[in-house]
C-alpha positions as CSV (number, residue, x, y, z in Angstrom):
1,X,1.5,60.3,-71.8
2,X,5.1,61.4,-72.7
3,X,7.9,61.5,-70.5
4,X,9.1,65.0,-69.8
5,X,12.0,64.4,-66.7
6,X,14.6,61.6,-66.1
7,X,16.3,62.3,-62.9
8,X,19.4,59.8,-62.8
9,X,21.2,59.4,-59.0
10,X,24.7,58.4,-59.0
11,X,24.9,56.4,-55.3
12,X,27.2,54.7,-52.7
13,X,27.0,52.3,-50.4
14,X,29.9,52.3,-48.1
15,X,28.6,50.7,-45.4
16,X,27.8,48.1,-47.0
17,X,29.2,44.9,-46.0
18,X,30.0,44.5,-49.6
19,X,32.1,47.8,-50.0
20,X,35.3,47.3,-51.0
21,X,34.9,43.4,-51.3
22,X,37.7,41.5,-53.6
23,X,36.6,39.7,-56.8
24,X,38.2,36.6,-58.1
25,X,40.9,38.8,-59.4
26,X,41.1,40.6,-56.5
27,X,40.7,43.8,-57.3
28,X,38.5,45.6,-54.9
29,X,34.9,46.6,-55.9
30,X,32.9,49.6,-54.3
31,X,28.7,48.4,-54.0
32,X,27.6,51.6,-56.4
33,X,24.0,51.9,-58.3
34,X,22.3,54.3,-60.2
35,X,18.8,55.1,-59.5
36,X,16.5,56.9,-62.1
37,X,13.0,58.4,-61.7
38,X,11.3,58.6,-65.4
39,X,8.3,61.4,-65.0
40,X,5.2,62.2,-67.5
41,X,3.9,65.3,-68.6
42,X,0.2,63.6,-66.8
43,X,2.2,63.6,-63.8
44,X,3.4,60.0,-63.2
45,X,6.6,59.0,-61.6
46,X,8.1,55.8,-61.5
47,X,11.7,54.9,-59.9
48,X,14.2,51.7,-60.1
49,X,17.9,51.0,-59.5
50,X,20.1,50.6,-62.0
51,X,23.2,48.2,-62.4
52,X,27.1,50.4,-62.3
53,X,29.1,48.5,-63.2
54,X,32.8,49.8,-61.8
55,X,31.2,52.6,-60.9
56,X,28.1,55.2,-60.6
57,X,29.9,58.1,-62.2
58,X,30.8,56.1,-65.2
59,X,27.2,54.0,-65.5
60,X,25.5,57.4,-65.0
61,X,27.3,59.6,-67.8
62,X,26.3,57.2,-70.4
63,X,23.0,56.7,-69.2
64,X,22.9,60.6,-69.2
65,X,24.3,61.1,-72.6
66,X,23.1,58.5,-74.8
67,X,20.2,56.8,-73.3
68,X,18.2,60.0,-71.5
69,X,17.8,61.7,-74.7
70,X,16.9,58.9,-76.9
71,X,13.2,59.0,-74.0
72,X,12.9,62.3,-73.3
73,X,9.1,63.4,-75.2
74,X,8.7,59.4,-76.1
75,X,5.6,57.5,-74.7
76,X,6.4,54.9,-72.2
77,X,3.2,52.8,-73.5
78,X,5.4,52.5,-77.2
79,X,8.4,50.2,-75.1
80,X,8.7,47.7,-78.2
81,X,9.0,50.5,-80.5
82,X,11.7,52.0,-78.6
83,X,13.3,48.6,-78.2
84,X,13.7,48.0,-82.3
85,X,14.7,52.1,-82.5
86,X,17.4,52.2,-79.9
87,X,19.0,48.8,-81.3
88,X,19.4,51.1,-84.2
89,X,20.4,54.1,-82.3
90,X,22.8,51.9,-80.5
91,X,24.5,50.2,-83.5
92,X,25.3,53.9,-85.2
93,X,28.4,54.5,-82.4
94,X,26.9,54.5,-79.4
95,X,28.1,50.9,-78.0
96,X,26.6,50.9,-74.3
97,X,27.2,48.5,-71.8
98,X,24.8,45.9,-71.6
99,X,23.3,46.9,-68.4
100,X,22.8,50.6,-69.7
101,X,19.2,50.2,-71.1
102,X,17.6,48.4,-68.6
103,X,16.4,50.7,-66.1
104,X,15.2,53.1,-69.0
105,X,12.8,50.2,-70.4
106,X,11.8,49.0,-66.7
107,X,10.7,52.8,-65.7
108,X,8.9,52.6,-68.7
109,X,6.6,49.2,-68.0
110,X,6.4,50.6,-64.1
111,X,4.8,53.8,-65.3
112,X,2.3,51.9,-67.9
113,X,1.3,49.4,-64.4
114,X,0.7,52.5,-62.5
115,X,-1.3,53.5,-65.4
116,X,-3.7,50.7,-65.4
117,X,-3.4,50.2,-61.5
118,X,-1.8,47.0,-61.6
119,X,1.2,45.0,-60.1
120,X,3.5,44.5,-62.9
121,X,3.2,41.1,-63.2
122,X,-0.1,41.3,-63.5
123,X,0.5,44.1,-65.7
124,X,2.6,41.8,-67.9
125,X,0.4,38.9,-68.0
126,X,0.9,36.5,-64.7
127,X,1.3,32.9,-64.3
128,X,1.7,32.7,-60.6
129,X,1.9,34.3,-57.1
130,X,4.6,32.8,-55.5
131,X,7.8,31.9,-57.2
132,X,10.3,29.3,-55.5
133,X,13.4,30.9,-54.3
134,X,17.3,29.7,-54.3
135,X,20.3,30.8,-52.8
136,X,23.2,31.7,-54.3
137,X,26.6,31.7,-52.9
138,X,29.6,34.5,-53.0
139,X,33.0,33.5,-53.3
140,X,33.7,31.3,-50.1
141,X,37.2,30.7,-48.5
142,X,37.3,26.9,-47.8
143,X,34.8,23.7,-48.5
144,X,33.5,23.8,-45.5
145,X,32.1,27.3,-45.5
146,X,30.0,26.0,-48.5
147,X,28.8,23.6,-46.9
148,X,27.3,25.6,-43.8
149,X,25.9,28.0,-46.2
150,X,24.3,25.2,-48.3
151,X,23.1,23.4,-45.1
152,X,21.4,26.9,-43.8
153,X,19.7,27.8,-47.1
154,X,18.2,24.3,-47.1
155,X,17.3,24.6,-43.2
156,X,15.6,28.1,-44.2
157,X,13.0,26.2,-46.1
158,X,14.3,27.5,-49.5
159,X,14.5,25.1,-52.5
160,X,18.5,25.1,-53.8
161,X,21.8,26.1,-53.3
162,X,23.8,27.4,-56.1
163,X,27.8,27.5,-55.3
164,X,30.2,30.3,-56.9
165,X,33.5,28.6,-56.3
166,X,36.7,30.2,-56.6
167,X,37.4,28.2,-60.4
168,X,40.4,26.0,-59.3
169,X,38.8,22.3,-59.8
170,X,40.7,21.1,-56.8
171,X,39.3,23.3,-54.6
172,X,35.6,23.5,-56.1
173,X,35.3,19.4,-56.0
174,X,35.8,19.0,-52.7
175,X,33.4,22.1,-52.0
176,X,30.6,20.3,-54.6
177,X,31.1,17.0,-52.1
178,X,31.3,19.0,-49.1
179,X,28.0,20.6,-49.7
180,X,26.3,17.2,-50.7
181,X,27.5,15.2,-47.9
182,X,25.8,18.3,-45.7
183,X,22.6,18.4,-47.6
184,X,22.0,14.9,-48.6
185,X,20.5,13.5,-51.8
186,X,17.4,15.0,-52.2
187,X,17.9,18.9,-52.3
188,X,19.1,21.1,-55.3
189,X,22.2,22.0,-55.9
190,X,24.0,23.8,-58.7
191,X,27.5,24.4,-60.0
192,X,28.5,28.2,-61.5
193,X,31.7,28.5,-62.1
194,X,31.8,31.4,-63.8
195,X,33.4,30.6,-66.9
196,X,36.9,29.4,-64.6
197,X,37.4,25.9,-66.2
198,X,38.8,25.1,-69.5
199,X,37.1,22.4,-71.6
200,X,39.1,19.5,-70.4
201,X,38.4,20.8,-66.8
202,X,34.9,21.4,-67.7
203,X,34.3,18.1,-68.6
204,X,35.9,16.3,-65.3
205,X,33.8,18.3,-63.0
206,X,30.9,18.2,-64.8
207,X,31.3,14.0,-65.0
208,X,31.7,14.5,-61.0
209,X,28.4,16.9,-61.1
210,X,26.8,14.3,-62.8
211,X,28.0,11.7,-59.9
212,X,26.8,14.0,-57.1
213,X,23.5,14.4,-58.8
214,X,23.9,18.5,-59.5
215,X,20.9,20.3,-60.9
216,X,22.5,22.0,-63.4
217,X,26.3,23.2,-64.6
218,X,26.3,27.3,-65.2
219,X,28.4,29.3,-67.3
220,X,31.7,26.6,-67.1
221,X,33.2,28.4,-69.6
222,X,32.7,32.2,-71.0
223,X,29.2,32.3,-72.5
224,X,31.0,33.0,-76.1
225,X,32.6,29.3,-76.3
226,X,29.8,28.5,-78.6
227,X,32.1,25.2,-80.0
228,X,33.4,24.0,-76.5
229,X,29.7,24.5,-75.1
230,X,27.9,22.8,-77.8
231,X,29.9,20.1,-76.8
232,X,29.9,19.5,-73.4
233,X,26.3,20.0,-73.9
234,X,25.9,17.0,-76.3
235,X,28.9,15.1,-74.0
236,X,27.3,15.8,-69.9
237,X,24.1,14.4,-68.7
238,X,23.7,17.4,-66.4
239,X,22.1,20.4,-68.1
240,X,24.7,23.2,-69.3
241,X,23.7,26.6,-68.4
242,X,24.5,30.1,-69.7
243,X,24.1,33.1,-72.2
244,X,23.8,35.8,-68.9
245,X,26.4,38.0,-70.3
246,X,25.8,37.6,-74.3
247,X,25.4,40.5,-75.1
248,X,21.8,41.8,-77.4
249,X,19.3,39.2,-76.1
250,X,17.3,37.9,-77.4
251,X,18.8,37.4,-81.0
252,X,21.9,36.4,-80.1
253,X,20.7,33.6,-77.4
254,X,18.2,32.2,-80.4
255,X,21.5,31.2,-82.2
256,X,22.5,29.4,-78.7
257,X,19.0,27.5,-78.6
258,X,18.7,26.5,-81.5
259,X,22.3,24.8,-82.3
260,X,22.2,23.4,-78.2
261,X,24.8,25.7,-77.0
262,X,23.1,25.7,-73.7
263,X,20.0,23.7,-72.1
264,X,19.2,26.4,-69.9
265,X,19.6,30.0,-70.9
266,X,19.4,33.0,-68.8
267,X,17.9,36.4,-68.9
268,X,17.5,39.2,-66.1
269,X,16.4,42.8,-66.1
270,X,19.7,44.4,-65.7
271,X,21.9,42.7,-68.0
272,X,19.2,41.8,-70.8
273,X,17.7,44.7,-71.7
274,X,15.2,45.8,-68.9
275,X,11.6,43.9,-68.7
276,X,11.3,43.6,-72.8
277,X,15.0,41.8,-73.1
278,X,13.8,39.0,-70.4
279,X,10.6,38.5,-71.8
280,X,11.2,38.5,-75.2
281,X,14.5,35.8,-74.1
282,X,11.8,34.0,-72.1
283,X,9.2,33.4,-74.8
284,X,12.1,32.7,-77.3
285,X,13.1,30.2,-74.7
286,X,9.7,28.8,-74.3
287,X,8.7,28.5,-78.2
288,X,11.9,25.8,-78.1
289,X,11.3,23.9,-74.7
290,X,13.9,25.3,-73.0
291,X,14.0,26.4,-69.3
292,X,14.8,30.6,-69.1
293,X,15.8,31.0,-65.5
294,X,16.4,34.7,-64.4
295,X,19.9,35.7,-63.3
296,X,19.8,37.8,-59.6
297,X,20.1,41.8,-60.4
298,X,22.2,41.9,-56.9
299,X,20.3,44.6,-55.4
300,X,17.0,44.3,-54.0
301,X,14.8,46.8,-55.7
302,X,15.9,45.7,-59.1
303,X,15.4,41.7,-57.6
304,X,12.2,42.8,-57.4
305,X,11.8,43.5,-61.1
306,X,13.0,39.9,-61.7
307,X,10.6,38.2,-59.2
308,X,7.9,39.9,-61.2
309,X,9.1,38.5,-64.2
310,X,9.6,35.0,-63.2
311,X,5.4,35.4,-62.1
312,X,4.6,36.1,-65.6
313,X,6.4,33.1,-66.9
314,X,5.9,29.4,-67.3
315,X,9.4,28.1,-68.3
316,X,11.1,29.5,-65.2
317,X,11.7,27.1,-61.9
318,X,13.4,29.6,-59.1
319,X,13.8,33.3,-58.2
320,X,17.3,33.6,-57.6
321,X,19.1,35.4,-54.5
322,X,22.6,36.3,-53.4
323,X,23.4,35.2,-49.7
324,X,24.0,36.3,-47.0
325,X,20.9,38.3,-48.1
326,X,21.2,40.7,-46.1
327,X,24.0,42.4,-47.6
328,X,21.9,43.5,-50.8
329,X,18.6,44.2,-48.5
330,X,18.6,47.8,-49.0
331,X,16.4,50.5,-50.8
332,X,13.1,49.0,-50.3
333,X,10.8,50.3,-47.4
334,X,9.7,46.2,-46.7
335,X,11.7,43.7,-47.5
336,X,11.3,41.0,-50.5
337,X,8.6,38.1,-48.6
338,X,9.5,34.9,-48.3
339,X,6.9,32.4,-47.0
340,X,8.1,28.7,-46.6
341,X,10.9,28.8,-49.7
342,X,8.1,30.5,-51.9
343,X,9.1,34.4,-52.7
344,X,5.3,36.4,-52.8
345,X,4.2,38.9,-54.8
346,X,3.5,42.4,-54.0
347,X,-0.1,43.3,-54.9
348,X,0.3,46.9,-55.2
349,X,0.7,48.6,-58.3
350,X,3.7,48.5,-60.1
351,X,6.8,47.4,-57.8
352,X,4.0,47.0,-54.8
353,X,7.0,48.0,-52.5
354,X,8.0,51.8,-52.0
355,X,11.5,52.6,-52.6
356,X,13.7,53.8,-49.6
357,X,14.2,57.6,-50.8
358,X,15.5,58.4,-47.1
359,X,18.2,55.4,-48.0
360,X,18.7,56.7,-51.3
361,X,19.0,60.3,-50.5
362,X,21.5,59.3,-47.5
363,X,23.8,57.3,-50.3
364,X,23.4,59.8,-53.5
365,X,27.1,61.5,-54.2
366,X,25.5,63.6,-57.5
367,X,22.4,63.5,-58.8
368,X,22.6,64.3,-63.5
């Protein structure tokens, strides 16, 4: 089985009620995503999304350039070779983003379950069916919108709400009380930042975390503060969180394990290195004791990747989703299940849910 074709679809969602958002910086940010079909010369076709960064065109020129002929003629079954020969490849001047590889490896493991006519986490060894899911906030305007999305999560029968406050302490303390007082004691809640605080901030809210019984503190400061980290690590009670955006998992996050930069390290298909990055991180993760909890990929089709992953491991609590929802609900015919707070697996083969290809065809601008 070699692979023969990779199709790669530049793609825009402008109606979207994402498109043109603001960030924390304000600067506006389009909802644009790649999608890539890997073929065989046996005839087998397998599709997923992949992250763009600031853009499609950009995202898709270097997947084009320097990952589609690194594949082309390579057999998808040899993923873990390709993993050790493109982190050579990619050290000798090629430099890609972190999210460039990831859809290359996942169309690999999607073809190899279609293959053996599994579901991919069966495919990849599973551990469960069902995987409890969180949700996880956007940037919010006031305390009190917070707190109504925390209160609705919980009232949806999920298991946790995660706030993304806007980084001024002020403002984010009396959003981490508002959501408490409207959840009460016993359901999870976590704190992410997003690397906002400096250490001295860090350590206040995370002593007031502490006091409103928070389930964990994520990503406080940039991932890279290995010192300040370490430290507010071996200071808080509540766990510390993080690694997400270090760049060439898993080597650089066994460094972060093993001298307690974080308690909880993260992983996800996009930003880790496709299906082989998270599991690799995960099992790392696992060998130490540590808790490897899978960052949300945004869109759907590529959530779907992670909830397959977080079935085929042990050390992992939730399945992580942006709210609303709905606003990343696109590109799959059905949409992800969710039965009493428990996301369920698909027991088709591979994804188990058909892309949207009238969706994606409607929202393609060039297809490379």
């Amino acid at each position: 089985m070699l692979i023969n074709d990779i199709e790669i679809r530049l793609c825009r969602l402008p109606d979207s009620p994402m498109a043109d958002s603001e960030m924390r910086n304000g600067i506006k940010s389009n909802l644009e995503f790649l999608v890539l079909t890997m073929k065989t010369d046996d005839g087998l076709s397998a599709s997923t999304f992949g992250f763009a960064g600031r853009g499609a065109r950009m995202a898709g020129e270097i997947a084009a350039t320097a990952l589609k002929p690194f594949f082309m003629g390579r057999d998808p079954m040899y993923r873990e070779q390709h993993w050790h020969d493109y982190r050579m490849e990619d050290r000798w001047w090629n430099h890609v983003p972190m999210y460039s590889y990831g859809p290359f490896d996942i169309a690999c493991w999607l073809l190899c379950a279609h293959a053996a006519n599994q579901p991919l986490y069966k495919y990849l060894g599973a551990y469960r069916d069902r995987v409890p899911v969180y949700g996880s906030s956007l940037l919010l305007a006031t305390a009190d919108e917070y707190a109504e999305q925390a209160r609705e999560t919980m009232e949806r029968g999920w298991n946790a709400y995660k706030l993304h406050p806007p980084g001024d302490p002020a403002f984010d303390l009396k959003a981490y009380h508002a959501c408490r007082e409207a959840v009460g004691a016993d359901f999870k809640l976590m704190s992410d930042p997003v690397a906002a605080y400096s250490f001295e901030q860090a350590l206040k809210v995370g002593r007031k975390l502490e006091e409103l019984d928070y389930h964990w503190f994520e990503e406080p400061l940039y991932d890279e503060s290995h010192h300040n980290l370490r430290e507010l690590a071996r200071t808080l009670d509540i766990p510390i969180c993080g690694a997400e955006v270090i760049n060439k998992h898993p080597y650089s996050v066994a460094e972060c394990i093993s001298t307690r930069v974080f308690d909880i390290v993260r992983a996800d298909v996009s930003w880790s290195g496709g299906i082989t990055g998270v599991m690799k991180t995960a099992h790392l993760a696992e060998a130490f004791g540590v808790q490897c909890e899978i960052h949300t990929a945004i869109y759907h089709p590529l959530e779907l990747v992670n909830l397959h992953c977080c079935a085929a491991i042990k050390n992992n609590d939730f399945f992580e989703l942006l709210v609303p929802d709905s606003h990343y609900d696109f590109g799959l015919k059905e949409p992800l299940k969710i039965d009493n707070g428990l996301a369920v697996l698909p027991e088709g083969p591979g994804l188990g849910i058909e892309l949207d290809w009238d969706q994606i065809e409607n929202h393609t601008f060039e297809v490379l």
